[in-house]
C-alpha positions as CSV (number, residue, x, y, z in Angstrom):
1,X,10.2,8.0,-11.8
2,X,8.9,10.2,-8.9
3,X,7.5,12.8,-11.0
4,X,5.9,10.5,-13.2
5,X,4.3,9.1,-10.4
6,X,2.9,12.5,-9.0
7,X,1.5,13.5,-12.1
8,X,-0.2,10.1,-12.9
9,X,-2.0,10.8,-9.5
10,X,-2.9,14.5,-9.5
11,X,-5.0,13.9,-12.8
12,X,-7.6,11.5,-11.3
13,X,-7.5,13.2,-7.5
14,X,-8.2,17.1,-9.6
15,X,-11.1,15.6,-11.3
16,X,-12.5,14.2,-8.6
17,X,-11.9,17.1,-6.4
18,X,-13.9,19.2,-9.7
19,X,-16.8,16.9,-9.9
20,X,-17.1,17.3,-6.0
21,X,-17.1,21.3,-6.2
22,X,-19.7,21.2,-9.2
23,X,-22.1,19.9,-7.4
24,X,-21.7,22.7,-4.7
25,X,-21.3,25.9,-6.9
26,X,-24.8,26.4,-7.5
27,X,-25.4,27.0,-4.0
28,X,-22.7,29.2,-3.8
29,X,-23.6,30.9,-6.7
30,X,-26.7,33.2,-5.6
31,X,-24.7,34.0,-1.9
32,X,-22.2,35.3,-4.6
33,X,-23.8,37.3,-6.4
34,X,-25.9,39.2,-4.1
35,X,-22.6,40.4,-2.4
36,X,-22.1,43.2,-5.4
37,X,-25.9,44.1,-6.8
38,X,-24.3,47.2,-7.3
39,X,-21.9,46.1,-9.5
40,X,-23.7,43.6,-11.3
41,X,-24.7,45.6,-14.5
42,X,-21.2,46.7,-15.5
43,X,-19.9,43.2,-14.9
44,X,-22.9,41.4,-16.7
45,X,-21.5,39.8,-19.5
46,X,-18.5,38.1,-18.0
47,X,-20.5,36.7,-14.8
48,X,-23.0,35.2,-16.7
49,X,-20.0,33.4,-19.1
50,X,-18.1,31.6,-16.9
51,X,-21.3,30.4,-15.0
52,X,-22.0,28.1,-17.8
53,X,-18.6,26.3,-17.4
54,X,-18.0,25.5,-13.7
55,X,-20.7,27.9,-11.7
56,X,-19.7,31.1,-10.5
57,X,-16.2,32.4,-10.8
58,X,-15.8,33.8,-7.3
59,X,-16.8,30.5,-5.7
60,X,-14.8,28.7,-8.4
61,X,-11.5,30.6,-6.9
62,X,-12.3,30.4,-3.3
63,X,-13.2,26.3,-3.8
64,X,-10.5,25.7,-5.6
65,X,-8.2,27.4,-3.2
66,X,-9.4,25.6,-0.2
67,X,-9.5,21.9,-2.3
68,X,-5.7,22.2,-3.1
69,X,-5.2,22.8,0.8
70,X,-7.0,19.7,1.5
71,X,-5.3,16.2,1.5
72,X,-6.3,13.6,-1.8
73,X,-7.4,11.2,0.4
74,X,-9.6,13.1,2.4
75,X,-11.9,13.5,-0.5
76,X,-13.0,9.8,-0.6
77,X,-13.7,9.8,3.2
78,X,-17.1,10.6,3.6
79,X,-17.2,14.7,4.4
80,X,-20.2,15.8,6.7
81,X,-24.0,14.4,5.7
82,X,-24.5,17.7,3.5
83,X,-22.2,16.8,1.5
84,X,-21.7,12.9,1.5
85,X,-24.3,12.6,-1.3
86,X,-22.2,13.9,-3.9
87,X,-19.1,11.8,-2.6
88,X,-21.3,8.5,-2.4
89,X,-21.9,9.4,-6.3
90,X,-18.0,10.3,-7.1
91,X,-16.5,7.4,-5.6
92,X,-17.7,4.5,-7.3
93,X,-16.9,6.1,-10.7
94,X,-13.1,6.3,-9.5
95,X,-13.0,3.1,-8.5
96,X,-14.7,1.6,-11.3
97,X,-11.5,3.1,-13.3
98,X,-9.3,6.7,-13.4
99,X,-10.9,7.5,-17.0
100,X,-14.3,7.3,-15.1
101,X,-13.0,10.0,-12.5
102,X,-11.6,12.0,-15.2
103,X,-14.9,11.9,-17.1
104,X,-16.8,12.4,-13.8
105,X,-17.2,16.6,-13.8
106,X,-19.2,16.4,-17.3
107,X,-22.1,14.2,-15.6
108,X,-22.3,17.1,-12.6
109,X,-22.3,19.8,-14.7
110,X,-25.1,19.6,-16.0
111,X,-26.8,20.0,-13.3
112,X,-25.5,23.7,-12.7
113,X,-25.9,24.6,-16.1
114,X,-29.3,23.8,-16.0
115,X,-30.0,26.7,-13.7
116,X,-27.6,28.6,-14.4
117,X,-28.8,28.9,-18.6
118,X,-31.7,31.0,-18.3
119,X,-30.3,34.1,-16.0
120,X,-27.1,33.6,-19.0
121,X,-29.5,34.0,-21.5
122,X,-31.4,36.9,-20.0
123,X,-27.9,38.4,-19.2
124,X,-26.9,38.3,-22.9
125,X,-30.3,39.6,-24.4
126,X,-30.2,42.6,-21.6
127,X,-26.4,43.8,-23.3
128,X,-27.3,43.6,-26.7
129,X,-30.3,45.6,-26.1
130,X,-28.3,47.6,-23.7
131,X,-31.4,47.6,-21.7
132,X,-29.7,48.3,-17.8
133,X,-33.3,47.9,-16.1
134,X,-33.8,44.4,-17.1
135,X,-30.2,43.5,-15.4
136,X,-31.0,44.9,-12.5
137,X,-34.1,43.4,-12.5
138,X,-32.2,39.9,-13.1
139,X,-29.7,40.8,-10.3
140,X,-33.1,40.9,-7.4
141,X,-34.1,37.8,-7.7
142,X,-30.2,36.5,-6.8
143,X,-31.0,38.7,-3.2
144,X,-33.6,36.8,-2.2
145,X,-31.8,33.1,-3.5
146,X,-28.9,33.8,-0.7
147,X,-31.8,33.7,2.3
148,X,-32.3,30.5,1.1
149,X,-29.0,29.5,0.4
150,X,-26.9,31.8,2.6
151,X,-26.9,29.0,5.6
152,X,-25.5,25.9,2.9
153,X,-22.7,28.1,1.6
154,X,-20.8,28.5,4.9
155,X,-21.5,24.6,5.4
156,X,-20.0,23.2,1.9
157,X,-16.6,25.3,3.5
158,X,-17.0,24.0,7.1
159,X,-16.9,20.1,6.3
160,X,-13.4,21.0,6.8
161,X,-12.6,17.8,5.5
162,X,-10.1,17.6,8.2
163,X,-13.0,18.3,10.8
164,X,-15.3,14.9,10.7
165,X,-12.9,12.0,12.4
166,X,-11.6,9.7,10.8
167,X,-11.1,7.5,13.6
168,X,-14.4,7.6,15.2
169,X,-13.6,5.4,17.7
170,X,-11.6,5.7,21.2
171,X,-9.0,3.0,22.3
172,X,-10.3,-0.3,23.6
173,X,-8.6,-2.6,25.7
174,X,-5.3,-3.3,25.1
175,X,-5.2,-7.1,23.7
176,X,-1.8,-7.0,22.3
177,X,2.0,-6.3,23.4
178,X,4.0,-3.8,21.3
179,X,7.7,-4.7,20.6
180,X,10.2,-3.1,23.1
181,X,13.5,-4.7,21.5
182,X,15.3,-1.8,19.5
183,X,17.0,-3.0,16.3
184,X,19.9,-2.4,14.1
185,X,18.8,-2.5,10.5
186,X,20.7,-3.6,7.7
187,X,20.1,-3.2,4.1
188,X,21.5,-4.4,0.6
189,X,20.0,-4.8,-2.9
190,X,19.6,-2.4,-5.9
191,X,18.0,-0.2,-4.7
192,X,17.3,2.2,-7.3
193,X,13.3,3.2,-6.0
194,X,14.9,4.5,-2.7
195,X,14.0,0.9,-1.1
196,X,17.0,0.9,1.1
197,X,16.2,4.4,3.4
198,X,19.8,5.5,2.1
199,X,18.5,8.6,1.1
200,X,19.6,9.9,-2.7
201,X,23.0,11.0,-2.5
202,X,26.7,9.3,-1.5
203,X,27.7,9.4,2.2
204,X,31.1,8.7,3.3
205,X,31.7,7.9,-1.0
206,X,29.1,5.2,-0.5
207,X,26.4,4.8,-3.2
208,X,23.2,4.5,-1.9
209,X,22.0,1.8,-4.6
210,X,23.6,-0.8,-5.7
211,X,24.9,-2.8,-2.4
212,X,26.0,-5.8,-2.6
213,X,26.2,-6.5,1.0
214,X,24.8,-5.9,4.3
215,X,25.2,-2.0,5.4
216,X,24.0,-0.8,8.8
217,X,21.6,2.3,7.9
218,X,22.6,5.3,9.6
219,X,19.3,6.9,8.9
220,X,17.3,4.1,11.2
221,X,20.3,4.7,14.1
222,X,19.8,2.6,17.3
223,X,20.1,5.5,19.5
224,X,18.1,8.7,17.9
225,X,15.7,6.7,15.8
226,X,15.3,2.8,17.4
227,X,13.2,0.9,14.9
228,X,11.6,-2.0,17.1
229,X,9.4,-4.0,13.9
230,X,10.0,-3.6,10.3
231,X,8.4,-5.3,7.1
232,X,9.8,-5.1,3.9
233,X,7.3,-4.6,0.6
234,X,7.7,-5.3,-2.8
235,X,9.3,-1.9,-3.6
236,X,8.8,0.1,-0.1
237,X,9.4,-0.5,3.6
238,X,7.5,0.1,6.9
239,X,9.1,0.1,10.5
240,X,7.7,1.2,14.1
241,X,10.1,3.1,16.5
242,X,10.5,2.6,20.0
243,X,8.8,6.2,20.8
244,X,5.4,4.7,18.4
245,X,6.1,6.5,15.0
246,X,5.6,4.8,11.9
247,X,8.0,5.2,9.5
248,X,8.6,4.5,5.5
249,X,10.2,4.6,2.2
250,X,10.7,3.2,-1.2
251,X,8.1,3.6,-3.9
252,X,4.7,6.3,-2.9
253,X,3.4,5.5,-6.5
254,X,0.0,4.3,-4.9
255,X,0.3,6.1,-2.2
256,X,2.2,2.8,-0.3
257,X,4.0,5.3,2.2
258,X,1.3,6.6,3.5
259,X,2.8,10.6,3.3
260,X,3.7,13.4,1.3
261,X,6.4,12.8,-1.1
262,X,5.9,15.4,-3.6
263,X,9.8,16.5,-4.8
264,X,10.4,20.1,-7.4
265,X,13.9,18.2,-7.7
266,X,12.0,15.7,-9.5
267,X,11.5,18.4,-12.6
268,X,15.0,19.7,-13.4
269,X,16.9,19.7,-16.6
270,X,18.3,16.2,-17.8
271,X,20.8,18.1,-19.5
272,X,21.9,19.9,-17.1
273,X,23.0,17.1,-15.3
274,X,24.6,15.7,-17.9
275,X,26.9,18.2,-18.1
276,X,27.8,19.0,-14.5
277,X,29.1,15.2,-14.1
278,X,27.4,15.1,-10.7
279,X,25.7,11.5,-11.5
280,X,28.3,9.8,-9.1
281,X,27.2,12.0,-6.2
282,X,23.3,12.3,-7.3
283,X,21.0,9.0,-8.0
284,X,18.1,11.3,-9.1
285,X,16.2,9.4,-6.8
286,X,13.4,11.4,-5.0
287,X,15.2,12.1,-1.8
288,X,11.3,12.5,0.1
289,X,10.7,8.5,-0.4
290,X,14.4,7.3,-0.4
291,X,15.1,9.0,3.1
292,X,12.6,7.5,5.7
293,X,10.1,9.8,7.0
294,X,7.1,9.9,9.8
295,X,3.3,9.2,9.0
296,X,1.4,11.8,10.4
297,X,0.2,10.3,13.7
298,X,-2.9,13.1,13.2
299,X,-4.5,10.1,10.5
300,X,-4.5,7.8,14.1
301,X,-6.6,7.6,17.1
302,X,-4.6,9.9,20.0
303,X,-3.3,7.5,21.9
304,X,-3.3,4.7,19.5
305,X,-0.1,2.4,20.1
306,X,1.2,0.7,17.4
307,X,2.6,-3.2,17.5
308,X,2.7,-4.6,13.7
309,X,3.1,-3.2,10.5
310,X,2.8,-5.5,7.6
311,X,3.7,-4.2,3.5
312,X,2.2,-5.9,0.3
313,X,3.3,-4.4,-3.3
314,X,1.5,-1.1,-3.2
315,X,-0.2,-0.9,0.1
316,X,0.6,-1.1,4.4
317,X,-1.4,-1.5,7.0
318,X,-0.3,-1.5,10.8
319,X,-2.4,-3.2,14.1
320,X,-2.9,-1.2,17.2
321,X,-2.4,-2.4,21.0
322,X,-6.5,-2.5,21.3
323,X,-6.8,-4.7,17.7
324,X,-7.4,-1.8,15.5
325,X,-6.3,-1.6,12.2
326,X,-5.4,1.5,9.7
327,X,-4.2,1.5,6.2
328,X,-3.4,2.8,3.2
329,X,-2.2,2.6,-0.3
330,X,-4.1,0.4,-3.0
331,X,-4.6,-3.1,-3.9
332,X,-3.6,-4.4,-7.9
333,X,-4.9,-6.9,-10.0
334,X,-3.8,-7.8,-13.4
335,X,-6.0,-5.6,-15.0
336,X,-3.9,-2.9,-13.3
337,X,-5.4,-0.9,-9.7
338,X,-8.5,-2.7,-8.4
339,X,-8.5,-0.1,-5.7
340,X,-8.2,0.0,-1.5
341,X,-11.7,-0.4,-0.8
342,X,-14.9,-0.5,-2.6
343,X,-15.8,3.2,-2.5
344,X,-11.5,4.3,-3.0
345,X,-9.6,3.7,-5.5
346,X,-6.1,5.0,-3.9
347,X,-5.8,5.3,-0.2
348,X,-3.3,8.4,-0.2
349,X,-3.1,8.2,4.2
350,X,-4.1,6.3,6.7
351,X,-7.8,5.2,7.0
352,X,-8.9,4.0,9.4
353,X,-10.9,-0.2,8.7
354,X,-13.6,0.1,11.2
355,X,-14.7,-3.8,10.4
356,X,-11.6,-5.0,11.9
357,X,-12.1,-5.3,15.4
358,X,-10.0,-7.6,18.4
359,X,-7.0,-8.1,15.3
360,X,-4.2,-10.0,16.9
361,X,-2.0,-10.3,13.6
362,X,-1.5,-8.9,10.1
363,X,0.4,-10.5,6.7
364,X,0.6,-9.4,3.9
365,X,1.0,-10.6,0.4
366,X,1.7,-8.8,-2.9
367,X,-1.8,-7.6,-3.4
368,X,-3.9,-9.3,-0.5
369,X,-4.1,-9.9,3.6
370,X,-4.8,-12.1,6.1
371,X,-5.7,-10.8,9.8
372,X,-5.9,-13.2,12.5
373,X,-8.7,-12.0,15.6
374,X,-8.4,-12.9,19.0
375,X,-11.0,-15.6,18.9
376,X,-8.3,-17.3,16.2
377,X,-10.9,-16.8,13.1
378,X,-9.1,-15.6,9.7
379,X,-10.3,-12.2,7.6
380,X,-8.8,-11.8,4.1
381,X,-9.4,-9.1,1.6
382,X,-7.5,-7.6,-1.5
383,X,-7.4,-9.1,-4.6
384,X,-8.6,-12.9,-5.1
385,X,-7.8,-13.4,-8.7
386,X,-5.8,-16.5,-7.7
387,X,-8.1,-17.4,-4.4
388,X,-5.4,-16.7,-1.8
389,X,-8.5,-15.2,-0.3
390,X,-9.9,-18.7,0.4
391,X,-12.9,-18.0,-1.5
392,X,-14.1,-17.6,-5.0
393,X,-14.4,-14.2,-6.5
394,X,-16.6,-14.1,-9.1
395,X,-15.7,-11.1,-11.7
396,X,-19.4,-8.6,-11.6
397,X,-18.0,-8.8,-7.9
398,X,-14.5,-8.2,-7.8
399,X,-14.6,-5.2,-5.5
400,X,-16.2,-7.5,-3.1
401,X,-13.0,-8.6,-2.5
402,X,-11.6,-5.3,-1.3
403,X,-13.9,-5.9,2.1
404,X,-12.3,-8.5,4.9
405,X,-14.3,-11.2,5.1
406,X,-13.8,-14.2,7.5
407,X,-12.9,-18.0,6.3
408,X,-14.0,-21.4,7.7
409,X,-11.3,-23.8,8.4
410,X,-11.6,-27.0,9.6
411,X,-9.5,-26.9,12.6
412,X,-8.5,-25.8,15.8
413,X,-7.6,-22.3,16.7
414,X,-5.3,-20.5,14.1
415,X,-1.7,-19.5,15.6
416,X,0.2,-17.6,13.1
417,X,-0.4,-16.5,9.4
418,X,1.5,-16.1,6.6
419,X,1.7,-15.0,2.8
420,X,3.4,-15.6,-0.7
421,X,2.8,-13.5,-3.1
422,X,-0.2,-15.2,-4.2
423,X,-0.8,-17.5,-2.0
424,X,-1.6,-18.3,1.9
425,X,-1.2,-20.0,5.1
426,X,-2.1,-20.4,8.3
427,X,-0.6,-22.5,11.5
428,X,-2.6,-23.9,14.1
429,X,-2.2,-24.6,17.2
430,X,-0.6,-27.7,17.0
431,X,1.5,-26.5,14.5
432,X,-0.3,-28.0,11.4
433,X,-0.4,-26.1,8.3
434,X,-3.3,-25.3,5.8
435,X,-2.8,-23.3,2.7
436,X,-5.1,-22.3,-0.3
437,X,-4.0,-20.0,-3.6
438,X,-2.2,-20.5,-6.4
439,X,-0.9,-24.0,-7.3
440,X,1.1,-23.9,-10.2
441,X,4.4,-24.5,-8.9
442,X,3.6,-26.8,-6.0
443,X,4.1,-23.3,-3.6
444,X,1.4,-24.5,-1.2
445,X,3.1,-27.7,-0.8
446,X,-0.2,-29.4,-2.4
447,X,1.2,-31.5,-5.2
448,X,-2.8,-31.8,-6.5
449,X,-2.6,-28.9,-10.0
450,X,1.3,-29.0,-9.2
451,X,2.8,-28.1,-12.7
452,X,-0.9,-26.5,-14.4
453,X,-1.3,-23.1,-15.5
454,X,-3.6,-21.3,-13.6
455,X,-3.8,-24.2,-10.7
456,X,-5.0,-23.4,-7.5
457,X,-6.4,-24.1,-4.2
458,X,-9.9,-23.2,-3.7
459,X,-10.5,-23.5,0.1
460,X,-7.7,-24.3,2.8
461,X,-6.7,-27.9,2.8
462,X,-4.2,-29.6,5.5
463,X,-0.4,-29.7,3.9
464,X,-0.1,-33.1,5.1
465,X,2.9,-33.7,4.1
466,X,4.1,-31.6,7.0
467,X,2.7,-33.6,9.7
468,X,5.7,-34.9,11.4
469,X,6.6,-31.4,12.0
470,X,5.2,-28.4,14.3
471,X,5.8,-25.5,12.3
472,X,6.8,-22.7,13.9
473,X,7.5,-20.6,11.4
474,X,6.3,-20.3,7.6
475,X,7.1,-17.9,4.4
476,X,6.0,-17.7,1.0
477,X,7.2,-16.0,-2.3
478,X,6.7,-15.7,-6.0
479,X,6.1,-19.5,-6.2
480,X,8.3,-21.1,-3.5
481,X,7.6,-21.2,0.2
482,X,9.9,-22.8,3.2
483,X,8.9,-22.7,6.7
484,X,11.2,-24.1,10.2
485,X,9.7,-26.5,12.7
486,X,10.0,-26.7,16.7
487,X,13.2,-28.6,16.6
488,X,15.3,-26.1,13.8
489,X,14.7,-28.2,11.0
490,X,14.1,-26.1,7.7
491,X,12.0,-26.9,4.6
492,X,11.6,-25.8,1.6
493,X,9.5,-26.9,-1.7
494,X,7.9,-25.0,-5.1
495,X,9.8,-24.0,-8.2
496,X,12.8,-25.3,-8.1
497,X,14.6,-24.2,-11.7
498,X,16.1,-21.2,-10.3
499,X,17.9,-22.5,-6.8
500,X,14.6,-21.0,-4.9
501,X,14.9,-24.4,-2.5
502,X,18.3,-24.6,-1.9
503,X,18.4,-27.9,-2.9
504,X,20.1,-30.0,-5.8
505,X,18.5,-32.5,-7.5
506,X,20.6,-35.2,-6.1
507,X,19.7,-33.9,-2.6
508,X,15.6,-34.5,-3.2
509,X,13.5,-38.0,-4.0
510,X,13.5,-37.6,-7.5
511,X,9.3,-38.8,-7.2
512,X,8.8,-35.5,-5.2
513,X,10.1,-33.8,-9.0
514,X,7.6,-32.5,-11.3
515,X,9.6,-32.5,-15.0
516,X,8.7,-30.0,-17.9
517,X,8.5,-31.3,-21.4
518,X,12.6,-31.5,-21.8
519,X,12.8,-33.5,-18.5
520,X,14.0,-30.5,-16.7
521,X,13.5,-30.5,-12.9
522,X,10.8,-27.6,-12.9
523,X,9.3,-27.8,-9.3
524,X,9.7,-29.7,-6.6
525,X,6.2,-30.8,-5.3
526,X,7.2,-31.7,-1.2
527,X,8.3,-29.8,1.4
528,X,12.0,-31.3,1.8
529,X,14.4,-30.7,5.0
530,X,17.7,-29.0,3.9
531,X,20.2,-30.7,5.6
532,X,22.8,-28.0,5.7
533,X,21.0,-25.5,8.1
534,X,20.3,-26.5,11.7
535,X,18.7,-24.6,14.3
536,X,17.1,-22.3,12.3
537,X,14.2,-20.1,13.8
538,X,13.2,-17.8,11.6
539,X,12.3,-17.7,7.6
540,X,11.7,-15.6,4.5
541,X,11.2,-15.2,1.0
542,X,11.5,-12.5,-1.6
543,X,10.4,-13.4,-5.2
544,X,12.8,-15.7,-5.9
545,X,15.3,-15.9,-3.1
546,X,15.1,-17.2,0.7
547,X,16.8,-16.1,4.0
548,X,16.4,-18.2,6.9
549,X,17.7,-16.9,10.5
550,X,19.1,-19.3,13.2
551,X,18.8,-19.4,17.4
552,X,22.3,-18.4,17.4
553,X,21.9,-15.1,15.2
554,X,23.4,-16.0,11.7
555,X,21.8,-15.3,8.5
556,X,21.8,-17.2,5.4
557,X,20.7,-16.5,2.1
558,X,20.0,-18.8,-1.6
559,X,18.3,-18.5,-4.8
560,X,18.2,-15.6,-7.5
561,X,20.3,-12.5,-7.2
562,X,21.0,-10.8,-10.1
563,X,20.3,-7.5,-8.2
564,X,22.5,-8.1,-5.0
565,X,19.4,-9.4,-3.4
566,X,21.2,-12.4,-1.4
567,X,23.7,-10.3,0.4
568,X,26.4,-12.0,-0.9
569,X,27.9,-9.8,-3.1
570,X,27.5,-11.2,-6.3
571,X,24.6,-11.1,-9.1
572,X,25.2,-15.3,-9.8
573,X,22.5,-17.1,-8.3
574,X,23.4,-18.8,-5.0
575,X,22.4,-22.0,-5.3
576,X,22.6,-23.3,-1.9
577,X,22.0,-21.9,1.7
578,X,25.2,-19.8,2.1
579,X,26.0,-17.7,5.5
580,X,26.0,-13.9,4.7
581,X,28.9,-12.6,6.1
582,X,30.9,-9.2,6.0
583,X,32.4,-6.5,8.5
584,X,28.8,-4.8,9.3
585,X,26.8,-8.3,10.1
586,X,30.0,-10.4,11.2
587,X,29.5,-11.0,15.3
588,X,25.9,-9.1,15.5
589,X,23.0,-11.6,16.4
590,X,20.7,-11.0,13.5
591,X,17.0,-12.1,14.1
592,X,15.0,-11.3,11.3
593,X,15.4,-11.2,7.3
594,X,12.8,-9.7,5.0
595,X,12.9,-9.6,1.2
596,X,11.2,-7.5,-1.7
597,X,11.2,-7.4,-5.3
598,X,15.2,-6.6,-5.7
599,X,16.3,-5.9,-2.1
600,X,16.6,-7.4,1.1
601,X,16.9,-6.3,4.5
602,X,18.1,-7.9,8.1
603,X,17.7,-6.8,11.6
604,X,19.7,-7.4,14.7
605,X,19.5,-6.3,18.2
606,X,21.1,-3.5,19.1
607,X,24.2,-2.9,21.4
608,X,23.4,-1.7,24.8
């Protein structure tokens, strides 16, 4: 899987890089050849050749050198003014699709073989008549090109894409409070995509995949490492440290971690390893993304303090002390990568979003987020296909989508915001709830398109039927959500044919049911109190599980978990709120679950 991934994503990010260097060989090309008039007439034939292709060979070499140096990213951030013209071209075209990148160098080609033909011609003519005169005569009018041109060349190698900032901004005022609490982090799930932070090979004769129940990770230690926040993706993880370092791991397909995570392990012989029996002791797994690692803090603002990171399926973005945000990866739509912005396709580090500005939350979905300012407005971006933007998104203008854009709401000042996977929410503060997104399993606790394909909820509306209860705390998933109120009580409502609730069918009002067509309970339409979970404080959901955290530090877990996903050691669903319990959890006070595609993961504080 790794290497697949790194050589799905050197195709588009070469032809980009070739269509960018096109455009600046033909300046390069007269400083070139007046270096070696001398030489020119011996040499005539073969520099006039390869001039036709991609410009002149030297300044092919030397670009080329420089552009694999140069981080993939960097080449959609706009470079200095000279050359930001031929970027603003590039970009949409890679957006647009990665067969438009690829395609990309023929459309600037042209433009350097225009000049370039004639003198090619003339070269030709002059060797077959072996007429040396006429060469040289070809070669002066190069001398007097490089005056012109000499100044350009050194400036298409200066942009130093590293030099222009990428955070051009210095810290504001400090607006919110980092975390200070170190935690202990526990893991359990499959695993296989390095999810866990195990890293890729047994230690102590433990498998790092495959774990059916809570293990402390020795690679996030208390002591030398002390992860403070954490949020757990769809198929990678993002934490903060107690000395501000971001951390990550899992799946860099998109370009979700944020670092490099290129492995040569990643090419060796299948059959090798087949025959030296070392699959007990070796997962394969790329052990660059399974092992957590630090984001460069040279893609932040020096001095930037970090105090939220939040992960969808592909992407991660983390909030700043002052209200800044950064991010990175890509956004998906079912038509496959919509892209991270309107001019990127595949944010490989951290960019800096210069229109969020005062941001006092993040959440994240599968492919979109929320951010919450300090004035309590909401900004969503990513993809809207099923409006858990809170506004339509009409298809000529999808990548409108990719820009955060703020929502009205009909209330007071917004508290706290939350995501399913394809759907929103957000808590006032009076602890009222509104929602918007996809319907079609009664997930926003709407029971209006409750039950229709394709139903959702166009702009946010007031879940009424949870107000006798300030919500404190809310989740969503695939197409379930729960949240927990003031005074511990938890809910739960959406699809309810796979135990995502926690509830059995004699435990609900059977009029709160939606059916299917062979009278099969399918969804359950109103948020419902489970009865068998007090106190609880905290909640979550993965795709078709729930975890929900109580004052007193236990966890407990429900719903599907044919991948170890609950923590409780089996692969049978669980079918009702059941306490995880083993040796590494057992007397820890756990305060926060998280859940991905086929993994989970709890935190609890630290000893002293």
């Amino acid at each position: 899987m790794p290497p697949k991934a790194a050589s799905k994503k050197a195709a588009p990010a070469a032809a980009a890089k070739k269509a960018a260097t096109t455009t600046k060989k033909t300046a390069a090309a007269p400083a070139k050849a007046a270096a070696k008039p001398a030489a020119k007439p011996a040499k005539t034939t073969k520099a006039a050749a390869k001039p036709t292709v991609n410009g002149t060979t030297t300044a092919t070499k030397k670009r080329k050198a420089d552009e694999e140096e140069e981080d993939d990213d960097k080449e959609n951030i706009p470079k200095t003014k000279k050359a930001k013209t031929a970027v603003t071209k590039e970009a949409p075209k890679k957006a647009a699709a990665t067969k438009k990148a690829a395609a990309a160098p023929k459309k600037a080609a042209p433009a350097a073989k225009a000049k370039a033909a004639p003198k090619k011609a003339a070269a030709k003519k002059t060797k077959a008549d072996e007429e040396e005169e006429e060469s040289e005569e070809e070669a002066k009018p190069k001398k007097a090109a490089p005056k012109k041109k000499a100044t350009p060349a050194p400036r298409a190698r200066t942009p130093a894409v590293r030099a222009p900032p990428r955070h051009p901004h210095t810290i504001g005022t400090k607006i919110n409070d980092a975390p200070t609490k170190i935690l202990d982090i526990y893991v359990f799930g499959e695993g296989t995509s390095g999810e866990l932070g195990l890293g890729s090979k047994r230690v102590d004769n433990k498998k790092p995949i495959d774990v059916k129940r809570p293990r402390l990770n020795a690679n996030l230690d208390a002591d030398s490492v002390g992860i403070v926040q954490i949020s757990a993706g769809g198929m990678h993880v993002a934490a903060i440290t107690h000395d501000n370092k971001i951390l990550t791991w899992g799946v860099n397909d998109q370009g979700a971690l944020g670092r490099d995570t290129q492995w040569s392990g990643g090419l060796r012989d299948a059959d090798a390893d087949s025959d030296s029996g070392s699959d007990d002791d070796d997962t394969g797994m790329n052990p660059v993304e399974s092992t957590p690692g630090v984001v460069s803090a040279e893609h932040f603002a020096a001095g930037a303090k970090f105090v939220q990171v939040v992960t969808g399926d592909s992407a991660t973005f983390v909030l700043t002390e002052d209200g800044r945000v950064y991010g990175w990866g890509t956004f998906r739509s079912s038509d496959g990568i919509l892209g991270f912005s309107s001019k990127v396709q595949v944010q490989k580090y951290p960019a800096y979003l210069s229109d969020l500005k005062n941001i006092k939350a993040l959440a994240a979905g599968s492919n979109h987020i929320l951010a919450l300012d300090a004035k309590g407005n909401i900004l969503a971006w990513g993809c809207g296909q099923q409006n858990q933007l809170g506004r339509r998104i009409i298809e000529r203008n999808k990548m409108s989508s990719l820009t955060p854009q703020g929502m009205a709401l009909a209330t007071k000042k917004i508290a706290k915001i939350a995501c399913g996977q394809y759907h929103s929410f957000a808590v006032d503060t009076d602890g009222k709830v509104w929602t918007w997104g996809l319907n079609n399993f009664g997930e926003t606790g709407i029971r209006e398109g409750a039950g229709e394909d394709g139903a959702v909820i166009l702009r946010p509306l007031l879940v009424e039927a949870l107000d006798d209860y300030k919500i404190t705390d809310i989740a969503g998933g695939q197409h379930h959500s729960l949240a927990c109120s003031e005074d511990g009580k938890l809910l739960t409502w959406g699809r309810f044919d796979g135990f995502q609730v926690g509830l059995a069918e004699s435990d609900v009002n059977k009029d709160d049911l939606i059916r299917d067509e062979h009278d099969k309970a399918r969804i359950l339409a109103v948020p419902t109190v489970v009865p068998t979970v007090q106190n609880v404080s905290h909640v979550s959901a993965g795709t078709d599980n729930s975890f929900a955290v109580t004052t007193d530090g236990k966890a407990y877990s429900w719903g599907f978990s044919a991948n170890y996903q609950t923590g409780q050691g089996t692969d049978d669903d669980i079918e009702a709120p059941t306490l995880i319990d083993n040796t590494a959890v057992r007397g820890k006070k756990l305060v926060w679950a998280g859940a991905g595609g086929q993994y989970s993961v709890l935190a609890g504080e630290a000893s002293p």
